[in-house]
C-alpha positions in Angstrom: 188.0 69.9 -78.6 187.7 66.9 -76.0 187.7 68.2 -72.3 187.7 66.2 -69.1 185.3 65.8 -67.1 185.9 68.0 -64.2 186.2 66.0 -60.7 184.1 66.4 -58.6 184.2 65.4 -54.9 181.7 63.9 -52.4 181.0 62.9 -48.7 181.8 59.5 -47.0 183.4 58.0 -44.0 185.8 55.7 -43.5 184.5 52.3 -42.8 188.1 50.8 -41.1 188.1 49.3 -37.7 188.9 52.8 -35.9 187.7 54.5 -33.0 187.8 58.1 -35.1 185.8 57.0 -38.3 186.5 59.5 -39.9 184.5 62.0 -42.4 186.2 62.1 -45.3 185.7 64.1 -48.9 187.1 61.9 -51.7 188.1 63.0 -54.9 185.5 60.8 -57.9 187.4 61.0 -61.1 185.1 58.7 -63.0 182.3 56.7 -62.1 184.8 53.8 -61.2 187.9 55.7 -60.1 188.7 58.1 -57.1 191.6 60.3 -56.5 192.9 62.1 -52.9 191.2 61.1 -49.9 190.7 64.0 -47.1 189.6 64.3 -43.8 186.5 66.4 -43.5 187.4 69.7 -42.1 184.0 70.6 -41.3 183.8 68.0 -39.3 184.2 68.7 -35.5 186.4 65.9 -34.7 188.1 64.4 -38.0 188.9 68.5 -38.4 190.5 67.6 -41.9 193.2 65.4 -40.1 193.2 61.3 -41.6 195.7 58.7 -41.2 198.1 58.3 -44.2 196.9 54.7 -44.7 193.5 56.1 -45.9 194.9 58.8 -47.8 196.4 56.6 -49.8 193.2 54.6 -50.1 193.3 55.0 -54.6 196.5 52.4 -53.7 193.4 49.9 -52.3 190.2 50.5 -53.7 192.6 50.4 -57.3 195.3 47.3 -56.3 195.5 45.2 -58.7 195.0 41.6 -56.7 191.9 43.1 -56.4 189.3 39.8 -56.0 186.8 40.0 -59.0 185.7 36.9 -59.3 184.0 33.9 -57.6 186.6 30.8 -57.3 186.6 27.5 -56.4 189.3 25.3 -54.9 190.7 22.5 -57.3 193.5 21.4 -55.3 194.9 20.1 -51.8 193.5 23.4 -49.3 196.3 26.2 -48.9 198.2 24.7 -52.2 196.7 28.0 -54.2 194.9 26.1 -56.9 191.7 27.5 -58.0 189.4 27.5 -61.1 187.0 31.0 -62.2 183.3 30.1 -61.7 179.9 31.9 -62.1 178.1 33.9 -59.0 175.5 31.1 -59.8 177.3 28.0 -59.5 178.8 29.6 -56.6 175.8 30.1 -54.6 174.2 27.1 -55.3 177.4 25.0 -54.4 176.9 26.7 -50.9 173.7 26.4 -50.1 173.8 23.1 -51.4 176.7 22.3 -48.9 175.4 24.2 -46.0 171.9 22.5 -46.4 173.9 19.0 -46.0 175.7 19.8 -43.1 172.3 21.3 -41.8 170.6 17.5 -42.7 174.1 15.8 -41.2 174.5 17.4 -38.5 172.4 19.9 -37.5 171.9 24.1 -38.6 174.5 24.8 -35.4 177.1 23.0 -38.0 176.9 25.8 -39.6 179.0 28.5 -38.0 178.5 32.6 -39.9 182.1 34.4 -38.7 183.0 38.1 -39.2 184.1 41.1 -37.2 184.7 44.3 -38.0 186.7 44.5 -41.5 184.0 47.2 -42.3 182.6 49.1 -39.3 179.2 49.8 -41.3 176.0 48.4 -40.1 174.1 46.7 -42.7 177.2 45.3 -44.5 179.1 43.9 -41.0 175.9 43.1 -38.8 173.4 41.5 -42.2 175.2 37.9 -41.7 173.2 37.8 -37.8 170.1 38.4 -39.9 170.9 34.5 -42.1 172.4 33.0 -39.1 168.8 34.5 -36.8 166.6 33.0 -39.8 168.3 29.8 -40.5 169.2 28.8 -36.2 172.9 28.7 -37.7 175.7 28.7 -34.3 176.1 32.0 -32.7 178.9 34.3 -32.4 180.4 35.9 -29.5 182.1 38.7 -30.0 185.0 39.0 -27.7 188.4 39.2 -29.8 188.1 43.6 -29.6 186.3 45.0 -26.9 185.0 43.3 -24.5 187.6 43.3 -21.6 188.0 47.2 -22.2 184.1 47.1 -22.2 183.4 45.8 -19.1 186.1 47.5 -16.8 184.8 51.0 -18.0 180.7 49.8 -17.2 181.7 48.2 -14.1 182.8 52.0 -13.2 180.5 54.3 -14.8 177.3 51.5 -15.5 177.0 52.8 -19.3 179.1 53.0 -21.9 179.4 57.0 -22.5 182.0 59.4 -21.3 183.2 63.5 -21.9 182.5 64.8 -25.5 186.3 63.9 -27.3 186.4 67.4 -28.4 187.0 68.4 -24.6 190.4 67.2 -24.9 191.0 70.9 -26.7 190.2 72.1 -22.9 192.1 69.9 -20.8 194.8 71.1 -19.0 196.2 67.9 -18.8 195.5 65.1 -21.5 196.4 61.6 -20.2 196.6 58.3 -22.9 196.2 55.8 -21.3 197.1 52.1 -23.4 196.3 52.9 -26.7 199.2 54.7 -29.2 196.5 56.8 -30.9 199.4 58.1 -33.3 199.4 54.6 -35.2 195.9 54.0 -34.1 193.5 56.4 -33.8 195.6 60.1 -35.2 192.5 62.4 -34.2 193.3 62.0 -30.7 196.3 64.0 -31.1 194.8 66.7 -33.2 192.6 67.3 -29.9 195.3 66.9 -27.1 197.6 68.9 -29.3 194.9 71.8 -29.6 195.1 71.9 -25.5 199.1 71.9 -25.5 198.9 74.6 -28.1 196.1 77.0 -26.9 196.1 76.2 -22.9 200.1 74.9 -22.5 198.2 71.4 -21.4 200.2 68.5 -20.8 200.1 65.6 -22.6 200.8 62.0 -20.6 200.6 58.8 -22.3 200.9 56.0 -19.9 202.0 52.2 -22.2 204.5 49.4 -22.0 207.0 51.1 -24.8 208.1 54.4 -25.9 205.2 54.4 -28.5 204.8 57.1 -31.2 202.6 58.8 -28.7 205.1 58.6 -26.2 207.2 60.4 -28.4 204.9 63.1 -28.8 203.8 63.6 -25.3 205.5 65.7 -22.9 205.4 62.8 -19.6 206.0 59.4 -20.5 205.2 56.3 -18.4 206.6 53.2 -19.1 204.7 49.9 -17.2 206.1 46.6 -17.0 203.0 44.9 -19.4 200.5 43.7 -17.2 200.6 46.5 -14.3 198.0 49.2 -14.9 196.1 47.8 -11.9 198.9 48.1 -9.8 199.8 51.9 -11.1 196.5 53.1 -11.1 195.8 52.4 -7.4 199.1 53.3 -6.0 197.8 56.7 -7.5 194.9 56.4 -5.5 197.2 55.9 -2.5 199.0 59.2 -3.0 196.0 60.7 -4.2 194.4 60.1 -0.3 197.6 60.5 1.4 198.3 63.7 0.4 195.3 65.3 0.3 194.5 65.4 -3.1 191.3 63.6 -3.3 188.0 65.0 -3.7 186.1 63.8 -0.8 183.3 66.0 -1.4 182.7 64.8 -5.0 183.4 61.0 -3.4 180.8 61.4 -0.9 178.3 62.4 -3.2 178.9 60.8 -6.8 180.8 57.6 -6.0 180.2 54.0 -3.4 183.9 55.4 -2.3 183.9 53.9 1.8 186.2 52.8 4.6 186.9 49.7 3.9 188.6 51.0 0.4 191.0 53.2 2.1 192.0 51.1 4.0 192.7 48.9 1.0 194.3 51.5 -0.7 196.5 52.5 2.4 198.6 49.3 2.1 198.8 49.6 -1.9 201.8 52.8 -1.8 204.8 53.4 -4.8 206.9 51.5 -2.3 204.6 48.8 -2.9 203.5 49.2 -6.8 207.2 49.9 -7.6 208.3 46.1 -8.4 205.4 45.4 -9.7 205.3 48.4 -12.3 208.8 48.6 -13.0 208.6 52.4 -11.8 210.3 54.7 -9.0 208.7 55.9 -6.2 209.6 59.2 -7.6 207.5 58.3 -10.9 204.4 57.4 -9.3 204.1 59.9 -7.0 205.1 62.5 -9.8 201.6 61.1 -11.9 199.6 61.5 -8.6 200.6 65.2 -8.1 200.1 66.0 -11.7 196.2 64.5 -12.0 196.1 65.7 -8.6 196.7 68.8 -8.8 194.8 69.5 -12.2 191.5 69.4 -12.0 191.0 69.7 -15.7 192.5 66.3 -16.3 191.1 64.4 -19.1 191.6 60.4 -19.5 191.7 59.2 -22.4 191.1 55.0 -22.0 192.2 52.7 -24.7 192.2 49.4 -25.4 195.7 48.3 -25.8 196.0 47.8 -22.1 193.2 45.5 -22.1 194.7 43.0 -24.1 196.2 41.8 -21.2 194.6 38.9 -18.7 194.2 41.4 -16.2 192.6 43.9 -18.9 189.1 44.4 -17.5 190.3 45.7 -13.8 193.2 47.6 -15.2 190.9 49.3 -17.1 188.6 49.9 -14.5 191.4 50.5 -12.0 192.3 53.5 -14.1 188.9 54.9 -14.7 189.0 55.3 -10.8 191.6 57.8 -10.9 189.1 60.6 -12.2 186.4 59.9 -9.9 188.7 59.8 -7.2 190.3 63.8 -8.5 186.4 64.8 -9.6 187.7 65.5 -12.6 184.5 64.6 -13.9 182.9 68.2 -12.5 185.2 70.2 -14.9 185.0 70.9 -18.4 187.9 69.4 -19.9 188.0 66.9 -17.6 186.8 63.2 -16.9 187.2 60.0 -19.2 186.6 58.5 -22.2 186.6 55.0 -23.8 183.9 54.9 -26.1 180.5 56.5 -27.1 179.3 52.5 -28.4 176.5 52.7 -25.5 175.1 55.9 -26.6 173.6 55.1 -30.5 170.4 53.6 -29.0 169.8 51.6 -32.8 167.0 49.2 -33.0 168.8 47.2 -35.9 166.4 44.2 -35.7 165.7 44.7 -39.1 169.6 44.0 -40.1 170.4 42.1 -38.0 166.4 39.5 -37.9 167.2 40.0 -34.1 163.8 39.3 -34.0 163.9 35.5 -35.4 166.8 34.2 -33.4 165.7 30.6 -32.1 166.4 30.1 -28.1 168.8 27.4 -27.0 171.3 28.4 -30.1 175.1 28.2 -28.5 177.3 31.1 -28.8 180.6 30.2 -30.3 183.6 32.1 -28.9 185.5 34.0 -31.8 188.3 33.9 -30.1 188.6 30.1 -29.6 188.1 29.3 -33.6 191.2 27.4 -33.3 189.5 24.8 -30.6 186.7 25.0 -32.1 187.6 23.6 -35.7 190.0 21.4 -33.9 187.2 19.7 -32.3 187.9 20.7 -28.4 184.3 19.9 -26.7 184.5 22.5 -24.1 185.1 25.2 -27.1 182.1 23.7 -28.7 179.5 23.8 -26.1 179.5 20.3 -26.3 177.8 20.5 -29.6 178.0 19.4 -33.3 181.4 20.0 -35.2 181.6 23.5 -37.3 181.4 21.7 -40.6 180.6 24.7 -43.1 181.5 28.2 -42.2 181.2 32.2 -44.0 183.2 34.3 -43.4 183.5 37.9 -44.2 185.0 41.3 -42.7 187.5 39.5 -40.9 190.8 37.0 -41.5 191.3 34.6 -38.9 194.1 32.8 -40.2 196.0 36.0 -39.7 193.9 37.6 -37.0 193.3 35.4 -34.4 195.0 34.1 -31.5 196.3 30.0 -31.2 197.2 30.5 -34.7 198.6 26.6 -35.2 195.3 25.4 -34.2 193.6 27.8 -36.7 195.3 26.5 -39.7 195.0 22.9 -38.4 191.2 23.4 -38.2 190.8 25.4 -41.7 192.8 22.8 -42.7 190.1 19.8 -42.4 189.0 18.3 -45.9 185.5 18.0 -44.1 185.3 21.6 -43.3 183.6 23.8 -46.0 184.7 27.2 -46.1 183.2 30.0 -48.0 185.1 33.3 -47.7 184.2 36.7 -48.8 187.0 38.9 -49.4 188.6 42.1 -51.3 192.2 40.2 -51.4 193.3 36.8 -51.4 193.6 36.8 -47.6 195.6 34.0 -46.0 191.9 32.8 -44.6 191.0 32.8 -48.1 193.5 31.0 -49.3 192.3 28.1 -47.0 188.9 28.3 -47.8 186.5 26.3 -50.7 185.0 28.9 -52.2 186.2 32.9 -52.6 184.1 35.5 -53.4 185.0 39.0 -54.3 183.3 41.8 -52.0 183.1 45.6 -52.7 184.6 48.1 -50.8 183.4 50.8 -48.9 183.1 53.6 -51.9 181.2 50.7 -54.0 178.1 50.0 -51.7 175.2 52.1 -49.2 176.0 51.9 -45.5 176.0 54.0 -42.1 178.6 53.7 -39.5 178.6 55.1 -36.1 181.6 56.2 -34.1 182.8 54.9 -31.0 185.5 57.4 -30.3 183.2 60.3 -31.0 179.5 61.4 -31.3 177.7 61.2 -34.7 176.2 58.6 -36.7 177.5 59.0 -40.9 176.6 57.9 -43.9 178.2 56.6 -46.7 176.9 56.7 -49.6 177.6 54.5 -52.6 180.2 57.1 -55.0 181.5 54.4 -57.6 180.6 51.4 -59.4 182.0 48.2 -58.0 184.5 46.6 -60.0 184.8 43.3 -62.4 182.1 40.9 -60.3 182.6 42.1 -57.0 179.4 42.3 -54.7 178.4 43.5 -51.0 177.5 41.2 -48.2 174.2 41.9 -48.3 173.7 40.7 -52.2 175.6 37.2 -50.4 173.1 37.1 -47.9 170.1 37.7 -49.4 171.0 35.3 -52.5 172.2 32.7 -49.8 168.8 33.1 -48.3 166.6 32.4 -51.3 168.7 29.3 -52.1 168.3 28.0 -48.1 164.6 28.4 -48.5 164.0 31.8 -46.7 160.9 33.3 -48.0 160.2 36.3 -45.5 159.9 39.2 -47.8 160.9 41.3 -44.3 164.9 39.7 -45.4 165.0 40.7 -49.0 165.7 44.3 -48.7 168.7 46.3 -50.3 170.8 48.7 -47.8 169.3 51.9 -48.5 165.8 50.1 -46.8 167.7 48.8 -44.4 169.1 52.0 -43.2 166.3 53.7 -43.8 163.6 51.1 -41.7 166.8 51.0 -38.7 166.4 54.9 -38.5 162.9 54.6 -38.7 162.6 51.9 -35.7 165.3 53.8 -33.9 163.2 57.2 -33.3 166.0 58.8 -36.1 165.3 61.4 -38.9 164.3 59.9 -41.8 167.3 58.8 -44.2 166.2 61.8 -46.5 166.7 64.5 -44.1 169.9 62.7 -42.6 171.5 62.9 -46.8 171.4 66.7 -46.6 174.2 66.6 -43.8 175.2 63.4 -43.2 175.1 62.4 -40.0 172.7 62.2 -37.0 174.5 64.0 -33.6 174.2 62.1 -30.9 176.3 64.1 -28.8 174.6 63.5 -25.2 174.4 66.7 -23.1 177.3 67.6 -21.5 176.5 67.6 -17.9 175.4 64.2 -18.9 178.4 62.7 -20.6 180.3 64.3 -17.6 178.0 61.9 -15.2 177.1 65.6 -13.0 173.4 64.4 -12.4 175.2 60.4 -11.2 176.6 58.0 -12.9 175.1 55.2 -14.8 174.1 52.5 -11.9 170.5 52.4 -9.7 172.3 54.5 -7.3 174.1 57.4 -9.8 176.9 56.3 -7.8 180.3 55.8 -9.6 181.6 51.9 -8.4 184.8 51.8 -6.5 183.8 48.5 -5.9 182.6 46.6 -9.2 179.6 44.1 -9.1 180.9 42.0 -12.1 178.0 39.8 -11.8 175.8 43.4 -12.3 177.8 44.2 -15.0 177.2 41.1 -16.7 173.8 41.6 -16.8 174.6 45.2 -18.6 176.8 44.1 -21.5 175.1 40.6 -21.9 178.2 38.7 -21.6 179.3 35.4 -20.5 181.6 34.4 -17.2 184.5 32.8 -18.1 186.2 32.6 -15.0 184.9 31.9 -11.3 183.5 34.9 -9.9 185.1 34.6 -6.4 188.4 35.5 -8.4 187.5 38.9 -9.2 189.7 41.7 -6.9 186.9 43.1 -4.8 188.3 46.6 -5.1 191.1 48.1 -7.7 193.9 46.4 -7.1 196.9 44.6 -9.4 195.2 41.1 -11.1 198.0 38.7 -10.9 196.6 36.8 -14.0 199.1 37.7 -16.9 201.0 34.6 -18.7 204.0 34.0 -16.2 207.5 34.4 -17.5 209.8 31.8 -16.2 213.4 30.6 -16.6 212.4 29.2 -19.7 209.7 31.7 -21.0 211.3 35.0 -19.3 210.2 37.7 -21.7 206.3 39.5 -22.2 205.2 39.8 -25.7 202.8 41.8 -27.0 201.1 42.5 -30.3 201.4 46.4 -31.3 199.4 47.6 -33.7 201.4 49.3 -36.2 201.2 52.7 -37.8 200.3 51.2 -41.7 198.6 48.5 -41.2 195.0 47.9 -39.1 194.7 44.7 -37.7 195.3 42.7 -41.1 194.3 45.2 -43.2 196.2 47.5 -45.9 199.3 45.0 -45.2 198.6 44.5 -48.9 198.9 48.1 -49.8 202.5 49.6 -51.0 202.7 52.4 -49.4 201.6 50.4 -46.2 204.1 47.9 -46.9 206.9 50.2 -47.8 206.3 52.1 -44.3 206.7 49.3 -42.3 209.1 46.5 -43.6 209.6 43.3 -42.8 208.4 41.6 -39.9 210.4 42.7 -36.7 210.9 42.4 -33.0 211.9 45.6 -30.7 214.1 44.4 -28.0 216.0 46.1 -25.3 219.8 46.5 -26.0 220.7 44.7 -22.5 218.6 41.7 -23.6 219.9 41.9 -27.2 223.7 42.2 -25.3 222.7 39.0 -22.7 221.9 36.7 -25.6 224.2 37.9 -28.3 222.1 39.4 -30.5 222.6 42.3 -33.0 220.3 44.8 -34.7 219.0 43.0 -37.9 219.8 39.4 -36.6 217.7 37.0 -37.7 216.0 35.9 -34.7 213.6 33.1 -33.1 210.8 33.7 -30.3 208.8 30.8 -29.1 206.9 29.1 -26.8 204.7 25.7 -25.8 202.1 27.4 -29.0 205.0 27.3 -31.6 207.9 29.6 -33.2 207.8 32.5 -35.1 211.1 33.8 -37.0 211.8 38.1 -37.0 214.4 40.8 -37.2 215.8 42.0 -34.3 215.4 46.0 -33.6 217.2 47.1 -31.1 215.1 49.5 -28.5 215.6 51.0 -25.1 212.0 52.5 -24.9 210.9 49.5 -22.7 211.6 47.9 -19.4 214.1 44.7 -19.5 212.2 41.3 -20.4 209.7 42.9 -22.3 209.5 42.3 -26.3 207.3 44.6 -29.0 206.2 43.3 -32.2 204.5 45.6 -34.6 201.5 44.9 -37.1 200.3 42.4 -38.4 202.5 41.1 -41.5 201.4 38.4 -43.7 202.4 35.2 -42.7 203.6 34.7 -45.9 206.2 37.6 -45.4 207.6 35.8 -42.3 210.0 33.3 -42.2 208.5 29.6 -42.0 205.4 31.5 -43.1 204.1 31.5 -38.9 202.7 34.9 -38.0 203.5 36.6 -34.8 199.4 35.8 -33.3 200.8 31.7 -33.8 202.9 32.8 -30.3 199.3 34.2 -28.5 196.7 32.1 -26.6 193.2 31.5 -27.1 192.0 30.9 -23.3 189.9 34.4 -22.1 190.3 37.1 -20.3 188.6 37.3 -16.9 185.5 38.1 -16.2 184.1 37.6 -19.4 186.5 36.6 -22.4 188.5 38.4 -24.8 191.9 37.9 -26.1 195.6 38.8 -24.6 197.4 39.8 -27.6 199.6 41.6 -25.0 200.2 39.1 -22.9 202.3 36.1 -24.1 205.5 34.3 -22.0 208.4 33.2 -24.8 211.8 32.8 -25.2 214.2 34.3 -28.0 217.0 32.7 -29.5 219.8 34.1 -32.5 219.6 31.4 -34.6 
């Protein structure tokens, strides 16, 4: 009598472009097929709680447009003609291309892209170790975090903050610009424990009525743009009725004169216009924060993604020092744990080969850039071959109409390596199916929390597929790499990063896991000083110091920059042509461009759509489920009207990114978004666009 083969379940970690990453215990049914997907419930933060999208993940590892084979264009680019070939002929076509445009034009012609379309180390970070060996153009990575980034160092002075699971003893819980129900769900498990076991509050401070919103018990509802503006009118109150800590001022924070009297002319009365708020509501936050010591801030990065991003962000992390809300458990901020990992990954990422005098290539501006705009392009070469992996720009990025016009070039030579026909993919030379997270060795640390996790290959990959590392390493025997330091699988790699880093050995990190990084708590809490030569907390932000932390780039003047928290009237101005804000929301089934090929993804979320407020909908004729235009000098992009009061007047929401192919005219909603950075040091305003809407 046959039986089947019991199933048996195993560790891993999601490897999605989350905060959380969650630890997750997946259901193996064969050696090529899993079943449910759970959040780890021994796991102190994931606490068996995981967003439905990667429940469902059997829908994605199993789709069946699936990539599982290398293709090559036969047709005009974008037209969707392509003809099976062998891994072989595939790598040799590359490096046989990217060695011409090396001989042509120089290696910086060659341009390596990704981001973050898998969060694990060896797999994301390996393409820096091909473009460090070979002197390729280098990337700089400012399309996620940098705005959010630099506000919160320019405060603290290192990238740490409370222990997440602290949140559970707040007596207040404030989200701040991120919807962590679509985006990050664990946030709520932890604020909800407080509500439940301590009768915390819960505040979630964003330019809509977001899920979050929904859930929380105190709403605040900014005109886009205005965190700056909020935040020190706060401060205002905060002095002015006595609810400062002077004490913890004096001693942890640069907190002087010459700021109060900066803050004294910045009241409600004052912030009110500018926020969209009362008085009343202002003042009502101030008391509340105030008056709790136990406060707890949780910082996203939504609110960056504005021109003003990096002092809104830093104008709210001065709330906490200003309460010393920092001295209680419970209390303080938190944006991310990113500066805590302390990960020699030289051997990934061949740190150690990359050539001097390289230019850095702004990810954000790949539109310029393949268009040819000299400014974008350092004044260099043109990009004439690219790879691409863990990212889609032709969805993603912002100045959409220029990034199809530049992938569009019959003397660009694309190579993109992709789990689904992607539309960057579909513009590209050369496709190459990549494995999934479940199908290859990686680690992955969390920013949002305090561990480093493994992920262990469970199942073998399917039909041809391979990981980035196979591309890079074959790449690199065909460009004439012969360091036998690059040739090494991911279990070496991991294994030789933990090593370098002062971590156990992999060995002894399978038999859990992870590796806790938790720092101690008096030091996430900043009790013996905060991050800077002086331990003091920085009312007033040396940006040009803060550069020199993060390793960024100025983008802007410096003499620009608000000396002290203040509103940064940067943001995209509306005008009698343009008179409503955009932004970008993430949605709750889709991340970024990801699982918006999934059905259950797709099924949550529709079409692609555009929450407006009634009154505006009523001023230009427009009904719920009209077919609508938004536009402006970038181009057009056609949606459904949703009709939504849970915003101020002139501001518009628009949810996910859809395929363009699933919008009408086939432009996506980031066509509408510009490419020019975020002050000080770059980044992109997905929030942040001027347009006009139209019933057509």
């Amino acid at each position: 009598m046959n039986q089947s083969k019991p199933i048996r379940t195993a560790r891993s970690v999601c490897p999605h472009d989350c905060p959380s990453t969650c630890a997750l215990d997946v259901d193996l049914i064969d050696d090529r097929t899993i079943g449910r997907v759970r959040g780890a419930r021994d796991d102190p933060y994931t606490d068996g709680v995981i967003c439905a999208k990667v429940a469902r993940y059997s829908e994605r590892i199993h789709h069946p447009e699936r990539l599982l084979h290398p293709m090559r264009r036969t047709g005009p680019k974008g037209e969707g003609n392509w003809t099976r070939i062998s891994w072989e002929d595939a790598l040799d076509e590359i490096a046989e291309k990217f060695l011409a445009a090396e001989a042509g034009y120089g290696a910086q012609s060659v341009w390596p892209y990704f981001y973050a379309g898998t969060m694990g180390h060896v797999q994301r970070d390996g393409i820096n170790r091909l473009r460090h060996y070979k002197g390729y153009s280098g990337q700089y990575d400012t399309i996620c975090t940098t705005p959010a980034w630099a506000g919160y160092i320019a405060g603290t002075g290192m990238l740490s903050g409370v222990n997440p699971e602290q949140m559970a003893e707040a007596d207040c819980v404030v989200i701040w610009g991120t919807n962590a129900v679509h985006t990050q769900v664990n946030v709520m498990t932890h604020a909800i424990k407080a509500r439940k076991q301590r009768g915390a509050r819960i505040v979630a401070v964003d330019i809509y009525r977001s899920a979050t919103m929904e859930q929380a018990d105190v709403g605040v509802l900014l005109s886009p743009g205005s965190d700056g503006a909020f935040a020190t009118a706060v401060m205002h109150v905060l002095l002015r009725d006595g609810l400062a800590d002077r004490a913890y001022m004096e001693k942890y924070t640069d907190f002087g004169p010459e700021l109060e009297l900066h803050l004294q002319s910045r009241s409600p009365e004052w912030a009110a216009p500018i926020t969209g708020l009362t008085v009343a509501e202002i003042e009502a936050f101030a008391h509340l924060v105030g008056s709790t010591p136990r406060t707890y801030f949780r910082l996203g990065y939504g609110f960056t993604r504005q021109r003003s991003g990096a002092t809104g962000m830093h104008a709210a992390l001065c709330i906490p020092a200003m309460t010393g809300a920092w001295r209680h458990r419970g209390g303080g901020a938190f944006h991310s744990n990113s500066g805590t990992w302390q990960l020699d990954k030289s051997a990934i990422t061949g740190a150690n080969r990359k050539q001097s005098g390289i230019r850095e290539l702004d990810m954000s501006a790949i539109g310029p850039i393949l268009t040819g705009d000299r400014k974008a392009l350092k004044d260099g070469p043109p990009v004439k071959a690219m790879l691409i992996q863990n990212t889609n720009p032709a969805c993603v990025a912002p100045d959409q109409s220029n990034v199809h016009q530049g992938f569009l070039r019959e003397d660009l030579f694309t190579v993109v390596h992709e789990q689904f026909m992607t539309e960057t993919a579909e513009l590209a030379d050369i496709v190459l199916p990549a494995t999934m997270f479940l199908e290859h060795d990686d680690y992955y640390t969390r920013g949002g929390h305090t561990r480093v996790l493994l992920g262990p290959k469970l199942v073998e990959a399917p039909g041809e597929t391979r990981s980035n590392n196979f591309v890079h390493n074959e790449l690199a025997k065909r460009l004439g790499i012969t360091d036998p330091d690059f040739f090494r699988d991911p279990r070496e790699l991991i294994a030789e990063t933990f090593r370098r880093s002062n971590y156990p050995a992999l060995e002894e990190v399978e038999k859990t896991g992870y590796v806790e990084r938790a720092l101690p708590d008096e030091k996430s809490r900043y009790a013996t000083g905060f991050g800077w030569p002086d331990r003091k907390f920085r009312f007033q932000p040396d940006w040009e110091a803060t550069r020199l932390k993060t390793g960024d780039t100025w983008v802007c003047d410096p003499a620009i920059m608000p000396r002290f928290p203040d509103h940064f009237d940067v943001s995209e101005k509306s005008d009698a042509d343009h008179p409503f804000r955009l932004a970008t929301s993430p949605a709750r089934g889709f991340l970024n461009s990801t699982f918006n090929e999934t059905p259950g993804s797709r099924q949550r979320e529709g079409g692609p759509s555009l929450l407006l407020h009634p009154g505006d909908a009523a001023d230009l004729g427009i009904a719920a489920g009209d077919r609508i235009q938004i536009g402006n000098k970038r181009g057009q992009v056609i949606l459904i009207a949703r009709l939504f009061d849970g915003m101020q007047r002139g501001t518009l929401i628009a949810e996910g990114l859809h395929k363009n192919r699933d919008h009408e005219g086939g432009h996506g909603i980031n066509t509408l978004i510009g490419a020019d950075p975020i002050p000080p040091f770059g980044g992109a305003a997905f929030h942040d666009a001027a347009v006009w809407v139209r019933k057509i």
